[in-house]
C-alpha positions as CSV (number, residue, x, y, z in Angstrom):
1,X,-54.5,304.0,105.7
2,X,-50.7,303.9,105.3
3,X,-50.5,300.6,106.6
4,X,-53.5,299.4,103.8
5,X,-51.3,301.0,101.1
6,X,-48.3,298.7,102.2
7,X,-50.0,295.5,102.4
8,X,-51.8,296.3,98.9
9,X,-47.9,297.2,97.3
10,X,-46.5,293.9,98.9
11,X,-49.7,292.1,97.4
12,X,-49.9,293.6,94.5
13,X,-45.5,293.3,94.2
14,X,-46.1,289.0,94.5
15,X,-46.4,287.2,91.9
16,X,-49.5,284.3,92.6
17,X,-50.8,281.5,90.8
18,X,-54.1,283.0,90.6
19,X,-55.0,284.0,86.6
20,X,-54.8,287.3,86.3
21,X,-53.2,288.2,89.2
22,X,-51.1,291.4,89.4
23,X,-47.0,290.6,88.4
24,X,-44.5,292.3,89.0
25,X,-43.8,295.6,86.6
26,X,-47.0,295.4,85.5
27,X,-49.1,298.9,84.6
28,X,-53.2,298.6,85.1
29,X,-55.4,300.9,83.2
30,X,-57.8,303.7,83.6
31,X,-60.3,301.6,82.2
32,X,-59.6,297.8,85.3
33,X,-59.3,300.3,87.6
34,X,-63.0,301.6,86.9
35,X,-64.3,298.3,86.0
36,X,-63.1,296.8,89.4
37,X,-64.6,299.9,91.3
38,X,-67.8,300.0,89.7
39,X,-68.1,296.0,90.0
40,X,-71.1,294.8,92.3
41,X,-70.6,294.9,95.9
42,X,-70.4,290.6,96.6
43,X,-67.5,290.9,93.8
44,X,-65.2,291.3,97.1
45,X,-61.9,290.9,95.1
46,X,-62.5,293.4,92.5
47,X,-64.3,295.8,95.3
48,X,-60.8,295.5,97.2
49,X,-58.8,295.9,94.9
50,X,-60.3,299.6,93.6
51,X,-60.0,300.0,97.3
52,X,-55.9,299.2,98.1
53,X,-55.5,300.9,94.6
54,X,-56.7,304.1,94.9
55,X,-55.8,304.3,98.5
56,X,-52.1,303.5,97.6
57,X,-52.5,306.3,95.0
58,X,-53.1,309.1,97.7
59,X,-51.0,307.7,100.2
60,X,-48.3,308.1,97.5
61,X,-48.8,311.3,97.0
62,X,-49.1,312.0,100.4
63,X,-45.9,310.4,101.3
64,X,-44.0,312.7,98.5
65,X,-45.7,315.8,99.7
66,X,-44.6,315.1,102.9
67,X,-40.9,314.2,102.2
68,X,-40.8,317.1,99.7
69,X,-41.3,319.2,102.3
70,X,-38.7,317.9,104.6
71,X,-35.9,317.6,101.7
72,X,-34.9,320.1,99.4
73,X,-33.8,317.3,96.7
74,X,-37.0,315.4,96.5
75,X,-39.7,318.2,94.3
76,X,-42.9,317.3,93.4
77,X,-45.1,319.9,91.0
78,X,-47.9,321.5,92.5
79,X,-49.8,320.0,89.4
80,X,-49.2,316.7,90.7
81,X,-50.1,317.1,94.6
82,X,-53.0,316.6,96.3
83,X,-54.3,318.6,99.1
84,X,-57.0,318.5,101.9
85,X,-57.5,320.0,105.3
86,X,-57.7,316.2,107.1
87,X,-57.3,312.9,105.7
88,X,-59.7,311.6,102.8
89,X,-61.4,308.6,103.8
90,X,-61.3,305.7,101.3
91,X,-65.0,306.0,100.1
92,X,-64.4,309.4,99.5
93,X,-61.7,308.7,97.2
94,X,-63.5,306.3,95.3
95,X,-66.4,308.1,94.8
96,X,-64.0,310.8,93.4
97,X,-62.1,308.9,90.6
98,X,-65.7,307.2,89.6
99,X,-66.8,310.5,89.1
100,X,-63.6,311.5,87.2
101,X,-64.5,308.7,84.7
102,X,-68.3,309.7,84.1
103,X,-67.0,313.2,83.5
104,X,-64.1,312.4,81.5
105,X,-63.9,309.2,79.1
106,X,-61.7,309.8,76.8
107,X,-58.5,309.9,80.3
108,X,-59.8,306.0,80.4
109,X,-57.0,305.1,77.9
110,X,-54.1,306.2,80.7
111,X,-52.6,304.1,83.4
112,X,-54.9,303.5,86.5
113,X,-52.2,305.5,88.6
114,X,-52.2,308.9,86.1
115,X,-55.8,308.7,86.0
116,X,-56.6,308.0,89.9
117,X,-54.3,311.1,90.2
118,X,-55.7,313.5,88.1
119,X,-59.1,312.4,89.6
120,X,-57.7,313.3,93.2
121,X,-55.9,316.5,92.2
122,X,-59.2,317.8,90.4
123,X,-61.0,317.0,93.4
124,X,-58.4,318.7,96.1
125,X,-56.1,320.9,94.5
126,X,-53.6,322.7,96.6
127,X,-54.2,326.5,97.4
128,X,-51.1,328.7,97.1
């Protein structure tokens, strides 16, 4: 999954030719994000990119967690951290931020990465 999560930051980082392609510095909303993961399945482009988005988002997380815990410096809040006893597949995930938007509308007007992560920490919140 990490390796997904690069590849989607290097693609997403490029600046292409394509029309409304990703550039560099700029922020997608709740509401793309949702649109692009609730497109049909042939819409492959829109399909992948809810994929490498939200994957990116927990692998994030994940990454900070883990350095967090190996650096007294780095501090991430528990309110912001996601926890589960193995790793979440990428369906999984999905399914969890779609369900995030049916439940709560009005959190489509934030940034696609503070609403993919208040889906995931919802969904597994760290005990203790």
């Amino acid at each position: 999954m990490q390796f997904i999560s690069l590849i989607m930051i290097v693609l997403l980082a490029t600046p292409a030719s394509v029309s409304g392609s990703a550039h560099l510095g700029e922020t997608h909303s709740a509401l793309k994000l949702m649109t692009a993961c609730q497109a049909p399945a042939e819409d492959h482009s829109s399909r992948a990119f809810c994929r490498g988005f939200v994957t990116a988002v927990y692998d994030g997380i994940q990454f900070y967690m883990r350095a967090q815990s190996q650096s007294e410096g780095i501090q991430l809040d528990r309110g912001f951290q996601v926890c589960s006893d193995e790793a979440v597949r990428s369906e999984a995930l999905i399914s969890t931020v779609v369900a995030f938007a049916e439940r709560n509308p009005d959190a489509l007007r934030l940034t696609a990465f503070s609403f993919a992560q208040m889906a995931m920490v919802g969904a597994y919140p760290c005990k203790t």
